[in-house]
C-alpha atoms as an extended CHARMM CRD file, in Angstrom:
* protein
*
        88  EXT
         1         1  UNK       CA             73.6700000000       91.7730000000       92.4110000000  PROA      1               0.0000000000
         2         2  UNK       CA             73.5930000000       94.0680000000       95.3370000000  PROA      2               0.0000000000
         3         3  UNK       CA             76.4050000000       97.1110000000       96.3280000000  PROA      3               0.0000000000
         4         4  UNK       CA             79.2010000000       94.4630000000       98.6550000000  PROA      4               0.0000000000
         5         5  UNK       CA             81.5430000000       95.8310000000      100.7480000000  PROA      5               0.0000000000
         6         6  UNK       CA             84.9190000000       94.6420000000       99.4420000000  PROA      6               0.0000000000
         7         7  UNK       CA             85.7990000000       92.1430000000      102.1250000000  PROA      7               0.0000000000
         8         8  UNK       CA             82.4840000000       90.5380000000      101.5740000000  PROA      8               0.0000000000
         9         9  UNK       CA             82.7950000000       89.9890000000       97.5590000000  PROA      9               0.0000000000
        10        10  UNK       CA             85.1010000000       87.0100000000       97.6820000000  PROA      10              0.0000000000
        11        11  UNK       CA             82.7490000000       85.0740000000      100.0230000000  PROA      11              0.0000000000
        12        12  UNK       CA             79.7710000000       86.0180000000       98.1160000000  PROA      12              0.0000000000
        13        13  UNK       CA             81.2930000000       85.0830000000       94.6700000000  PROA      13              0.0000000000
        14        14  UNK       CA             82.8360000000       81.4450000000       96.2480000000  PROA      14              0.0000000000
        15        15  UNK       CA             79.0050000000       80.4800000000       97.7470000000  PROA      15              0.0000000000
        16        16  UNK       CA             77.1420000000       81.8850000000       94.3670000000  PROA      16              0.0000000000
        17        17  UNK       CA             79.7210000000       79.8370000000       91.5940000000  PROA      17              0.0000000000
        18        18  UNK       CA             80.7840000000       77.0170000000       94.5400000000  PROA      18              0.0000000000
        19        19  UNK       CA             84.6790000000       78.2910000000       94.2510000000  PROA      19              0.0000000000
        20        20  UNK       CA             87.0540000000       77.7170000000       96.3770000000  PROA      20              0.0000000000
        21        21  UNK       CA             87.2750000000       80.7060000000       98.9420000000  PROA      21              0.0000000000
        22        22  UNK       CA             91.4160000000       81.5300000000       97.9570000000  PROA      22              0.0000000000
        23        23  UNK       CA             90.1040000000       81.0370000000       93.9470000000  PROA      23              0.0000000000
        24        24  UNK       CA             87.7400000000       83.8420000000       95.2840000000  PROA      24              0.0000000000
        25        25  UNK       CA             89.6150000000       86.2830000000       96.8020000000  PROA      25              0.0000000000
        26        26  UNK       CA             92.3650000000       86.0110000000       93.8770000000  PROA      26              0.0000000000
        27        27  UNK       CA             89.5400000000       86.8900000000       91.3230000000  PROA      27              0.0000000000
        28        28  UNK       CA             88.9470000000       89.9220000000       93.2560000000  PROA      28              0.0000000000
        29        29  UNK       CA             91.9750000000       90.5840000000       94.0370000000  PROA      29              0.0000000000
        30        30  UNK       CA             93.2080000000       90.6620000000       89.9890000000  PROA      30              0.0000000000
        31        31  UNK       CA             89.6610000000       92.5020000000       89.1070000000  PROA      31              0.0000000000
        32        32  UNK       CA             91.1170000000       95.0380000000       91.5200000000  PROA      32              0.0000000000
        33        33  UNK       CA             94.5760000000       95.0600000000       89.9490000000  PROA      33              0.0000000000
        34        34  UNK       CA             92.5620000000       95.0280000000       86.6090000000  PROA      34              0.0000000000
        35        35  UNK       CA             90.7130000000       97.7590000000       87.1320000000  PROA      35              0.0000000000
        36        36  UNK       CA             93.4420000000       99.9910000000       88.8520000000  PROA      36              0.0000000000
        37        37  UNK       CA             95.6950000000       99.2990000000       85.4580000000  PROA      37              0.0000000000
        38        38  UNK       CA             98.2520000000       98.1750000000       88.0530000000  PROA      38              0.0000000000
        39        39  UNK       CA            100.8940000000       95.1640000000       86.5860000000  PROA      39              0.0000000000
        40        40  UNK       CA             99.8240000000       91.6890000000       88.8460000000  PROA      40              0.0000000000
        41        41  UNK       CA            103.0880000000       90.9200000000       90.9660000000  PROA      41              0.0000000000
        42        42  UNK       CA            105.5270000000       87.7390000000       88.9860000000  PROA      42              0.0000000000
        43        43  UNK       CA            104.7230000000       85.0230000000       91.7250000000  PROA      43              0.0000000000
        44        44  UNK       CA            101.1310000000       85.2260000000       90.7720000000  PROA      44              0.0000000000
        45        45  UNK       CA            102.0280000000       85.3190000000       87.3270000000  PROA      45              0.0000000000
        46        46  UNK       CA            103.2570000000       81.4340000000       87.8370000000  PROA      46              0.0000000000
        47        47  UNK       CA            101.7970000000       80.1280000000       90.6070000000  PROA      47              0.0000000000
        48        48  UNK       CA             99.6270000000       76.9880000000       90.6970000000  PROA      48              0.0000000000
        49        49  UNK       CA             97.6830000000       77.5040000000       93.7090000000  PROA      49              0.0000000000
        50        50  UNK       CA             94.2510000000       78.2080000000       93.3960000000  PROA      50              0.0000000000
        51        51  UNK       CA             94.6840000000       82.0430000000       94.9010000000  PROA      51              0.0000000000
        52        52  UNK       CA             97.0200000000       82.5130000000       91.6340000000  PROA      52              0.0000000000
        53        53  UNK       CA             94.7350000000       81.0510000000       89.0760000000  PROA      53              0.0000000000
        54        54  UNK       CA             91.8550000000       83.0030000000       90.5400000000  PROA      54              0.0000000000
        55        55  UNK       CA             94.2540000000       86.4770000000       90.3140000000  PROA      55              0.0000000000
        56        56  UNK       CA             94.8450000000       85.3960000000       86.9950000000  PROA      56              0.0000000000
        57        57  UNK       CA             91.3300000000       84.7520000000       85.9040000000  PROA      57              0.0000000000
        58        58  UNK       CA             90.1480000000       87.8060000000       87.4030000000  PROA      58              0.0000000000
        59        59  UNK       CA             93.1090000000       90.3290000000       86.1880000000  PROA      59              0.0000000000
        60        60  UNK       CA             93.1900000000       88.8830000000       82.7780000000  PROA      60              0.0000000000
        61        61  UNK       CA             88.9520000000       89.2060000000       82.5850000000  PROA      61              0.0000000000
        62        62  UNK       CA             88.7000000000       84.7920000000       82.5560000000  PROA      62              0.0000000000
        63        63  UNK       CA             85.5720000000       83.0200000000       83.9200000000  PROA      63              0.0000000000
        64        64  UNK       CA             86.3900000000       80.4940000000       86.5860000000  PROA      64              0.0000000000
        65        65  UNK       CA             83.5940000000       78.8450000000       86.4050000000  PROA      65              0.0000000000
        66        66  UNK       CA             84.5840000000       76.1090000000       84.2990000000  PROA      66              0.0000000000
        67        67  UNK       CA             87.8040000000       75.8600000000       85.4610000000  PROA      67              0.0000000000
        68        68  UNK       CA             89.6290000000       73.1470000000       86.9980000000  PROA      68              0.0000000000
        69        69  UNK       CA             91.9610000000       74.1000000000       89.8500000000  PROA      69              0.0000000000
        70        70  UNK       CA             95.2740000000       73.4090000000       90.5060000000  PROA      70              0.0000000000
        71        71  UNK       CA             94.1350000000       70.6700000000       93.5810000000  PROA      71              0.0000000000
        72        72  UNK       CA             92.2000000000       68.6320000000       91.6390000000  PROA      72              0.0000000000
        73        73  UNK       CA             94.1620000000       68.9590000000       88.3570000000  PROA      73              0.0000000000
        74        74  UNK       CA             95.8270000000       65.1910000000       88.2710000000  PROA      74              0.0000000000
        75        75  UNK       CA             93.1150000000       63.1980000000       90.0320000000  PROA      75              0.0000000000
        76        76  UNK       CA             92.6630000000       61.0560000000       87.3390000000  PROA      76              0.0000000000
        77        77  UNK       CA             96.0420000000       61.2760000000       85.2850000000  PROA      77              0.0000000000
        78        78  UNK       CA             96.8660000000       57.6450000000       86.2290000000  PROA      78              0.0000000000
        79        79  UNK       CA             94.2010000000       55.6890000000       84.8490000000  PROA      79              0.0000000000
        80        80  UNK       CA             94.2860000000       57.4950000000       81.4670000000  PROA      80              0.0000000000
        81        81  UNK       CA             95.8000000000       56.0550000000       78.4610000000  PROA      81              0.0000000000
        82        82  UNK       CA             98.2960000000       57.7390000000       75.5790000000  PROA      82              0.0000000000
        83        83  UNK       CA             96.8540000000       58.0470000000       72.5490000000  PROA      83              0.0000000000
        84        84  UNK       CA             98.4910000000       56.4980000000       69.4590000000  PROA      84              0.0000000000
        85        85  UNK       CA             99.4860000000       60.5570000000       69.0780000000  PROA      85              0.0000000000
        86        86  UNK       CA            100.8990000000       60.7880000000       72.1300000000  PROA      86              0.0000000000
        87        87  UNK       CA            103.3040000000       57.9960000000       71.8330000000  PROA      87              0.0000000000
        88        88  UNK       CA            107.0000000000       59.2750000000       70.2920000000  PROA      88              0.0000000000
């Protein structure tokens, strides 16, 4: 991959692996934090938004592309059934 200017690496890495462009800028954002041996601030620690899960993924040295983000987490939670494990 070519030198990118900072700015430009989130959009580049959201059209190449089709993420979302917040999931994007959090990977950089946590490669940054990574790199710079710099602790990632608590609210990214537990958020659910798909800027925090990218931080995460990219501060913690995760691949996002199999991931499933935080907006399409429970699209089909309704229609599944408990397993005979499940049940207490």
């Amino acid at each position: 991959m070519r030198v990118i200017a900072f700015k430009e690496k989130s959009q580049v890495l959201a059209a190449h692996y089709g993420w979302s462009l917040p999931s994007a800028k959090g990977y950089v954002d946590g490669e940054t934090y990574r790199k710079r041996a710099k602790a990632p601030p608590v609210r990214i620690l537990v958020g659910i938004d798909d800027y925090s899960e990218g931080f995460r993924a990219g501060y913690f040295d995760r691949p996002l592309t199999a991931h499933e983000f935080a907006d399409g987490g429970l699209q089909g939670f309704d229609r599944c059934e408990l397993q005979d494990s499940d049940r207490a």
